[in-house]
C-alpha positions in Angstrom: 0.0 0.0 0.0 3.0 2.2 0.7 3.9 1.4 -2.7 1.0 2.7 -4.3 1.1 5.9 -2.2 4.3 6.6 -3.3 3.6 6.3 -6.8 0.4 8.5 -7.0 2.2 11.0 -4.7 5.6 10.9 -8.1 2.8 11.1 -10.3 1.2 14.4 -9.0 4.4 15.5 -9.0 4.8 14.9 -12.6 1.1 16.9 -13.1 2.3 19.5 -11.5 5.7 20.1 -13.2 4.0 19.2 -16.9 1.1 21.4 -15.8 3.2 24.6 -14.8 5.7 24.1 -18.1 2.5 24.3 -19.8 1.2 27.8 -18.6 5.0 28.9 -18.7 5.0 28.4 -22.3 1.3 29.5 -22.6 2.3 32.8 -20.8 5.4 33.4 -22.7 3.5 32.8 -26.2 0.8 35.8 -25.2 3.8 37.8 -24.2 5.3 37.4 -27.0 2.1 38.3 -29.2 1.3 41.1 -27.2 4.5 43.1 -28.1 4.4 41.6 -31.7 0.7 43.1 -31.7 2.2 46.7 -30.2 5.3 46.8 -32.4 3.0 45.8 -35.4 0.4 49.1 -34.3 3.3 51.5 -33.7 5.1 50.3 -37.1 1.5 50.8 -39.3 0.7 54.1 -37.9 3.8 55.4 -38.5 3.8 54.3 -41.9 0.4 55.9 -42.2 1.9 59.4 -40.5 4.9 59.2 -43.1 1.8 58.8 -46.0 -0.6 61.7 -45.0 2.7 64.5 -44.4 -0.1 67.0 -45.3 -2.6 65.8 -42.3 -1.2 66.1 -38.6 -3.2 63.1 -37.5 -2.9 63.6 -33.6 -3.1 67.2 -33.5 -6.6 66.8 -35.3 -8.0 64.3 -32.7 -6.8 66.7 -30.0 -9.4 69.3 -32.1 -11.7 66.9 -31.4 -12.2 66.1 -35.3 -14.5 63.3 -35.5 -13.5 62.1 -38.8 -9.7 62.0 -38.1 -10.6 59.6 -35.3 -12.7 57.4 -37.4 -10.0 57.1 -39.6 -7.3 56.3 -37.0 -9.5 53.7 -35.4 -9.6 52.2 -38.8 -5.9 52.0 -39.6 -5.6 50.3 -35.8 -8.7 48.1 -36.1 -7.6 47.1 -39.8 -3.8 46.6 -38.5 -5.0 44.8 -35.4 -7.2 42.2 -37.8 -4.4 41.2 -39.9 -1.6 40.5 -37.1 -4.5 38.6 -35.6 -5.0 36.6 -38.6 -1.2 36.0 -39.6 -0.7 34.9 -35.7 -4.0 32.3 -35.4 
């Protein structure tokens, strides 16, 4: 019976260390796609800045311009959609 006791007891050990590797790597994978995902964002909207020299983006959503907004949101959301996509 002591036998069998210690077996159950190695194998919950075993659990344990296969469970924790397991949200290590889990947790390391969302970190890394987290600052793949903010890298890609800050990469596209300075590509978009560089495109519309004429427009100062930012200073027009500090005027409150709806419009500019919209079209920010879009660039992130659109951006956002296909880093999603290339990462699933």
């Amino acid at each position: 019976m002591n036998t069998m006791m210690m077996l159950a007891a190695a194998d919950l050990g075993s659990d344990m260390g296969m469970m924790v590797m397991l949200w290590g790597k889990a947790i390391g994978w969302a970190l890394a796609g987290g600052i793949g995902m903010g890298l890609g964002l800050v990469v596209s909207l300075k590509i978009f800045t560089l495109l519309t020299r004429e427009v100062d983006e930012w200073a027009e959503v500090k005027k409150n311009n709806l419009g500019m907004s919209i079209i920010l949101s879009a660039v992130i959301l659109g951006t956002s959609l296909v880093i999603m996509m290339s990462m699933h």
